[in-house]
N, C-alpha and C positions, 0 to 999 in steps of 0.2 A: 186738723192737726197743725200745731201753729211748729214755728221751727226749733223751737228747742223738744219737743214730744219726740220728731222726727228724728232727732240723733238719738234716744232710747230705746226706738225701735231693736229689740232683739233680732241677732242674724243679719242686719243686716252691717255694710261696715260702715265705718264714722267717714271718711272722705274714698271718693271714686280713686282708683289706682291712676296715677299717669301716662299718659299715651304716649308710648314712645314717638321721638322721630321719625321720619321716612328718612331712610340713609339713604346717601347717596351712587350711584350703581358704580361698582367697583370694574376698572377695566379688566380685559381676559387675562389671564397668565401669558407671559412670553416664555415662550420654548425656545430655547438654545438648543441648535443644530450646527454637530461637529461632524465634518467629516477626519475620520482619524486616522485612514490610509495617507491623508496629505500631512497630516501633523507628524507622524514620525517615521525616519527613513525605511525602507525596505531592506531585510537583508538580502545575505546572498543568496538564500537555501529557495526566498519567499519570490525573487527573481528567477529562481532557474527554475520554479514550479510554476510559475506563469509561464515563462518561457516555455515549457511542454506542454502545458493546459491549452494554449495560442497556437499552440504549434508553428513558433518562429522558425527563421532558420539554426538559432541555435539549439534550440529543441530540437529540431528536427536533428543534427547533426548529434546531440549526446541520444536519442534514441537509436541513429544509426551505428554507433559505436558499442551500444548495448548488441544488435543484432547480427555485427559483425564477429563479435565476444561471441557468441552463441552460433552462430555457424562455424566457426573456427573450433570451437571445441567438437561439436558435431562432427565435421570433415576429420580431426583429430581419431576421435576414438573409432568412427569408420574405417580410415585407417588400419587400425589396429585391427577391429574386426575381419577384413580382409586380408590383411597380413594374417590374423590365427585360423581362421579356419581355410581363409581361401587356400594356405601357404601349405594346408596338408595334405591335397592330393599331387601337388608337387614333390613332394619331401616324399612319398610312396615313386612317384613316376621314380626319381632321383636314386632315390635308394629304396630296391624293390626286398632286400632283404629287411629292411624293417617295416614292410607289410603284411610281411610272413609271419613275424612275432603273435604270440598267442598268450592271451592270459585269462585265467581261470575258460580253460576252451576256446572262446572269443578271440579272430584275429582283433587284434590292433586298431585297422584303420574302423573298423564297428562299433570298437571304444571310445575311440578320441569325436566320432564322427557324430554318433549315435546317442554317447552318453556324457560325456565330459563336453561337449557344445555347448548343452543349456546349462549348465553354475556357468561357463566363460560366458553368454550371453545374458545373463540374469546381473552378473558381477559388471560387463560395461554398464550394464542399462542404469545399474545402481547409481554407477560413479558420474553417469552421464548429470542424473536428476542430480545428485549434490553438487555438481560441478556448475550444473546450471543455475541452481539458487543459490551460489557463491556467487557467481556473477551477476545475478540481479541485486542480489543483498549491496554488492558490491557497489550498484549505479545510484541505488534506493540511498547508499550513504553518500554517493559523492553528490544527490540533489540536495538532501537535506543537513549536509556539512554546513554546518554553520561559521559566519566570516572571520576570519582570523584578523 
């Protein structure tokens, strides 16, 4: 087959496709690494919850203020409890005629002592738990107060 036959040839094509280049090898991607705790300031809320995560001394001092919140209320309504119930077998000792009162049958001091205890102890107990998650709510916003 001389050279002109050979371009007739069916199926095949009239010139070979181009071989591309070898490229050349491209360097790796650079990643940029920020750190972004340094790039913009802290507030205050994001200092005082490290401050208790670290357990600095100022942590440590707004959780003691938290604790003493909460003992304080505690000794409060103890208080109270021994002042109502402790205060009624004195108030019999005191005045022996109002132990002698009787209602529906039942002296008195088997009323107040017997029955009327547990709502006065169910009614601290209540006030205790609200009074205490007012006061935590209370510390939970003064961490997370954001800076004026």
């Amino acid at each position: 087959m001389t050279g002109a036959e050979e371009q007739d040839v069916p199926g095949r094509p009239d010139r070979a496709a181009p071989v591309p280049a070898p490229r050349a090898p491209q360097p790796p991607r650079r990643t940029r690494v920020v750190l972004a705790e340094v790039s913009r300031p802290r507030s205050r809320a994001e200092r005082t919850r490290s401050e208790l995560t670290q357990q600095t001394r100022v942590g440590e001092t707004l959780v003691q203020g938290l604790m003493r919140a909460q003992l304080s209320l505690a000794l409060r309504l103890s208080l109270l409890v021994l002042i109502g119930l402790g205060g009624l077998p004195w108030l019999f000792a005191i005045a022996p005629s109002v132990g002698r009162v009787t209602l529906l049958g039942v002296n008195l001091p088997w009323l107040l002592l017997g029955v009327a205890a547990f709502p006065f102890l169910i009614g601290v107990g209540w006030a205790y738990v609200r009074l205490a998650e007012r006061n935590e709510q209370d510390f939970t916003d003064l961490v997370q107060r954001p800076e004026r």
